[in-house]
TORVEX-96711 format. One record per residue (C-alpha): x, y, z; residue number from 1. Coordinates in steps of 0.5 Angstrom, whole numbers. Last residue first. Layout:
<atom east="X" north="Y" up="Z" k="NUM"/>
...
//
This chain:
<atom east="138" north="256" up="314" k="215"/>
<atom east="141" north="257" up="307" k="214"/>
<atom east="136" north="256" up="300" k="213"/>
<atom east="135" north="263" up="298" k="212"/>
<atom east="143" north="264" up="300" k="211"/>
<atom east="144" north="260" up="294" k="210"/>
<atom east="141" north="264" up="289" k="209"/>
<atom east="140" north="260" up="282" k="208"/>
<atom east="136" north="263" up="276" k="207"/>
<atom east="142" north="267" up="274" k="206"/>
<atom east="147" north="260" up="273" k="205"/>
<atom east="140" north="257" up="271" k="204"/>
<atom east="140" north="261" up="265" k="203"/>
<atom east="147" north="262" up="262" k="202"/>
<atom east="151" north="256" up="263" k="201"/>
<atom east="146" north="251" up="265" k="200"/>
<atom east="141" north="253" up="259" k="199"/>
<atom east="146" north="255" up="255" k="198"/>
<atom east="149" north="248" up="255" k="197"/>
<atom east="142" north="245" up="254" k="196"/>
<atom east="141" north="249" up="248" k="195"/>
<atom east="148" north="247" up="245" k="194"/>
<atom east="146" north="240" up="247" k="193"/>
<atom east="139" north="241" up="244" k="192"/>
<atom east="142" north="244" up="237" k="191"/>
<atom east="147" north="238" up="236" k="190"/>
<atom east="149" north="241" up="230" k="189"/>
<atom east="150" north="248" up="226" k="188"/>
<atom east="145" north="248" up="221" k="187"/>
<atom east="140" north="244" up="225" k="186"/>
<atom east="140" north="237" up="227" k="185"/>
<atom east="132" north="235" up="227" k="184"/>
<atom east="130" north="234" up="234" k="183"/>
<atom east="125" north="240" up="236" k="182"/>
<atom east="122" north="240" up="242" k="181"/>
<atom east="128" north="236" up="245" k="180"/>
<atom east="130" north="243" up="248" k="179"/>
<atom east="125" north="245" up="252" k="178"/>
<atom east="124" north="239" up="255" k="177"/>
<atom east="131" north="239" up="257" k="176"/>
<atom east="131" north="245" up="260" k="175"/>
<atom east="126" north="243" up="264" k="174"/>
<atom east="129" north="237" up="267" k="173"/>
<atom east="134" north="242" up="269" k="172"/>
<atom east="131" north="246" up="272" k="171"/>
<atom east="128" north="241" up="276" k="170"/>
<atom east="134" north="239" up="277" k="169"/>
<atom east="136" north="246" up="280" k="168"/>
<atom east="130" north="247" up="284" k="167"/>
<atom east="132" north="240" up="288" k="166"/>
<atom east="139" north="242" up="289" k="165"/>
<atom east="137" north="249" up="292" k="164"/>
<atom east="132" north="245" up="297" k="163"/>
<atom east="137" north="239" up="299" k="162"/>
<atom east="142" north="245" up="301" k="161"/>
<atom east="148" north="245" up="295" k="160"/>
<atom east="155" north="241" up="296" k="159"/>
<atom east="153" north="236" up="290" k="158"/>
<atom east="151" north="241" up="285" k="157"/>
<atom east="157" north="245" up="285" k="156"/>
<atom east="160" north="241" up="280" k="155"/>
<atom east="153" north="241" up="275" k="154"/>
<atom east="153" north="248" up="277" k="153"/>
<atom east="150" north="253" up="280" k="152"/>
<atom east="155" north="259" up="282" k="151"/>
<atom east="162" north="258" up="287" k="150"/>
<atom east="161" north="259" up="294" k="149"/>
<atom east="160" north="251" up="295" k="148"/>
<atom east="167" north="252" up="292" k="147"/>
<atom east="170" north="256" up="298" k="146"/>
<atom east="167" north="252" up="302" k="145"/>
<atom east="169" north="246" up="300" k="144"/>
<atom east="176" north="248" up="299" k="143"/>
<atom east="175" north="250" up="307" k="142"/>
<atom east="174" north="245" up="309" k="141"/>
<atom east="180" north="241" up="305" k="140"/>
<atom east="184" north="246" up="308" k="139"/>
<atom east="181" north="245" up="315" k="138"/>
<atom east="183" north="238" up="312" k="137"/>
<atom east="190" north="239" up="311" k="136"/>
<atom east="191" north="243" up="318" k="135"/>
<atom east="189" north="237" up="322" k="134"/>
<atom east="193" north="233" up="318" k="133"/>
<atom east="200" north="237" up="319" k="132"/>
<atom east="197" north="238" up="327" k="131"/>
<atom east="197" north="231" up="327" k="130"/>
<atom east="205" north="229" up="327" k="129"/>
<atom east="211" north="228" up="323" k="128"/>
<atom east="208" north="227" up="316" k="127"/>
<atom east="206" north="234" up="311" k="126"/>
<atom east="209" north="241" up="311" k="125"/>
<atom east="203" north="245" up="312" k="124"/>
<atom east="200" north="249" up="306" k="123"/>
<atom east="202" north="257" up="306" k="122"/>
<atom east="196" north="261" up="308" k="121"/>
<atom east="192" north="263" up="302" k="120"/>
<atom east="187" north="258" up="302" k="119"/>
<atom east="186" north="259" up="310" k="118"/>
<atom east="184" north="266" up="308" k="117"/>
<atom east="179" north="264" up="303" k="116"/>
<atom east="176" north="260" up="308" k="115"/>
<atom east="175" north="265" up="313" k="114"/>
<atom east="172" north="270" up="309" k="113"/>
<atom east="166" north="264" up="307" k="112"/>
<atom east="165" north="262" up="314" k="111"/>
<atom east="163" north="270" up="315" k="110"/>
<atom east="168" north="275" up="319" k="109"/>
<atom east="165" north="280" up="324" k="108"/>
<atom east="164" north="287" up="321" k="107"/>
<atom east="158" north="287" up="321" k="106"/>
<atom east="156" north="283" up="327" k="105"/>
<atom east="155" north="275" up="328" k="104"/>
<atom east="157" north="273" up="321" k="103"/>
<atom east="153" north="267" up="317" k="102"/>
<atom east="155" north="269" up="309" k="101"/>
<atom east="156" north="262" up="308" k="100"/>
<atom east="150" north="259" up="311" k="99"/>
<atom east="150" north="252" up="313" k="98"/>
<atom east="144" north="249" up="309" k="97"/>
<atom east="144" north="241" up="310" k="96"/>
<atom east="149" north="240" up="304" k="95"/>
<atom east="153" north="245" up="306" k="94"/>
<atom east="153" north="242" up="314" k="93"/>
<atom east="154" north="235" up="310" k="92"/>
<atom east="159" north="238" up="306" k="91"/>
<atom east="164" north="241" up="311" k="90"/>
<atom east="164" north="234" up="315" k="89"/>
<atom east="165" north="230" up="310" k="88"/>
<atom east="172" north="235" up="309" k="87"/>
<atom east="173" north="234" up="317" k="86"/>
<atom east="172" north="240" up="320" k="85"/>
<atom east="176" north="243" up="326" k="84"/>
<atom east="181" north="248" up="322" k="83"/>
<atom east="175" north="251" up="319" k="82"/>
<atom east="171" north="252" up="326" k="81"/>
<atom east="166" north="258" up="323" k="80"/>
<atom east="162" north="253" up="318" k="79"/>
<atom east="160" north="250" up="326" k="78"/>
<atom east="157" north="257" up="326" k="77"/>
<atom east="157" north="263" up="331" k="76"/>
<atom east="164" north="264" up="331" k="75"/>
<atom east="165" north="272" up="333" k="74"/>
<atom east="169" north="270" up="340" k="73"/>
<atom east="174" north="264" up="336" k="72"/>
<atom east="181" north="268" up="337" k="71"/>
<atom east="178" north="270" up="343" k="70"/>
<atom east="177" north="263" up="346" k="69"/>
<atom east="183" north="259" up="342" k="68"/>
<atom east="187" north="264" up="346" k="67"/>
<atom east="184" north="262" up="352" k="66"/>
<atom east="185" north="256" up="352" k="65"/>
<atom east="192" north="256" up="350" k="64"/>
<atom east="193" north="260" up="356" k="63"/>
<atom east="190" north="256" up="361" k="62"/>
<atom east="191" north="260" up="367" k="61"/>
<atom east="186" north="258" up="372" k="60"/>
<atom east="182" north="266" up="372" k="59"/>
<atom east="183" north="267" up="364" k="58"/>
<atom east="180" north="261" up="362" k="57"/>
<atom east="175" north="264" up="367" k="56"/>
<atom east="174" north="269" up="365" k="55"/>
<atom east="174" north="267" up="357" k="54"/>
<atom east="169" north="262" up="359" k="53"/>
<atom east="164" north="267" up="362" k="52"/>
<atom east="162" north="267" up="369" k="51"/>
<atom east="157" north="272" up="372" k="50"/>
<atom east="152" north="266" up="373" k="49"/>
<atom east="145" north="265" up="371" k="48"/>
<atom east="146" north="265" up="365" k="47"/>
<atom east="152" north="262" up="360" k="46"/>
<atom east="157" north="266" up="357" k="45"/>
<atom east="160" north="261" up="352" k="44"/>
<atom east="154" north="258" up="349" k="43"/>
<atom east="154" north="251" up="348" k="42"/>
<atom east="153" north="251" up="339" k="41"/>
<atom east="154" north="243" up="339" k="40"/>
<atom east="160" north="241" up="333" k="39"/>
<atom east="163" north="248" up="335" k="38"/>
<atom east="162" north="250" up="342" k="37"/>
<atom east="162" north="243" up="346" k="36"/>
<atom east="167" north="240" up="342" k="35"/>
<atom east="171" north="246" up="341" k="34"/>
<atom east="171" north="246" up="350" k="33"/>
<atom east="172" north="238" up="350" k="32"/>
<atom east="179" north="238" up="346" k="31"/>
<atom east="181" north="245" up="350" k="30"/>
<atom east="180" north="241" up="357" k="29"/>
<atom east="184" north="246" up="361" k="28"/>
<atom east="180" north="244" up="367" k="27"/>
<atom east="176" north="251" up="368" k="26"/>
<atom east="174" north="250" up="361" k="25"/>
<atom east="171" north="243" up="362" k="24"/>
<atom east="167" north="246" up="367" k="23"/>
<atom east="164" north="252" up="364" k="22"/>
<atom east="163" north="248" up="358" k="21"/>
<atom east="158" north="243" up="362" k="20"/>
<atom east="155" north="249" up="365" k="19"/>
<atom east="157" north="252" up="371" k="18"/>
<atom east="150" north="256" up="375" k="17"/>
<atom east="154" north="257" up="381" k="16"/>
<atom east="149" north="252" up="385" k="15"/>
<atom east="144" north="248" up="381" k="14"/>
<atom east="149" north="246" up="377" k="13"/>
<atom east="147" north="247" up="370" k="12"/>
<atom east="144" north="245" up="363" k="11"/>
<atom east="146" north="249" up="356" k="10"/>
<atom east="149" north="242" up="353" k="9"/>
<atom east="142" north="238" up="354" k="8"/>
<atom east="144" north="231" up="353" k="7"/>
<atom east="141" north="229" up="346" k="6"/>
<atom east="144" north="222" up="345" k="5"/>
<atom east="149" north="225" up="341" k="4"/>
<atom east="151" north="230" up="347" k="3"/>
<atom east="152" north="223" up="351" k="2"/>
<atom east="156" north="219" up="347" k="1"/>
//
């Protein structure tokens, strides 16, 4: 409640410079740190102390933590954090322009690597506990993702950032002008439609970049 209400995630005590991450990591709460980092982008080696939040994991003996941390290291996007997405909030980050291609060096992996390996992991069994449902909607997540990769089209439409998909119905609106300009049928039929299905299938495919509209 209090980060919704725009609580400043980065602020620190005076003395030691430990941040509300720095905290949580030193209690062992591994629920709050992915909350922290993925969904409010804290910064897991803050300044003003020599502190990290994998030393410190390190230090208090919190395994599973710690593990999450260096597993995590190169996540520098709430699009990184699969596992922890919903599938309606993957297509709001989508929506909103999350970067597909988003790395924090060369040889990092992007969102977009990180879904299409999730999807080739064998599906979790079903029932039994919340870490099955929480697996199948990292896999709906990433479904989402790999999907939004895919070129323009009236399916992927919905999953574009709000400027791409305005470019797109203009096109749109612009292909059908294009082909209502003569309305007599043609030798081989409905010539608008077949115009307008080349138009989608071949030229806006082409005229489309995603990653001109991502943030």
């Amino acid at each position: 409640l209090c980060l919704d209400a725009g609580a400043n995630v980065e602020a620190a005590l005076k003395e030691g410079g430990a941040t509300s991450l720095l905290i949580a990591v030193d209690q062992g709460h591994l629920a709050t740190v992915q909350l922290l980092c993925f969904l409010h982008g804290a910064n897991r080696d803050p300044p003003n102390t020599d502190d990290t939040a994998e030393s410190v994991a390190e230090e208090m003996g919190h395994d599973e933590l710690l593990a999450w941390l260096q597993r995590t290291r190169d996540f520098t996007t709430p699009l990184h954090h699969l596992e922890l997405l919903s599938a309606d909030r993957a297509r709001e980050l989508l929506r909103a322009g999350a970067a597909l291609g988003a790395r924090a060096r060369p040889d990092a992996p992007s969102p977009l690597e990180l879904a299409r390996q999730l999807l080739l992991q064998p599906q979790p069994a079903s029932g039994g506990g919340g870490g099955a449902n929480d697996a199948a909607a990292g896999r709906e997540a990433a479904r989402l993702v790999v999907s939004a990769a895919q070129p323009w089209s009236p399916q992927t439409h919905e999953l574009w950032p709000a400027r791409g998909r305005a470019r797109a119905e203009a096109l749109v609106r612009l292909g059908w002008r294009l082909s209502s300009t003569d309305r007599s049928p043609g030798p081989f039929g409905n010539e608008a439609q077949s115009i307008m299905d080349a138009w989608r299938g071949l030229v806006m495919v082409h005229a489309l970049v995603r990653a001109e509209w991502e943030t």
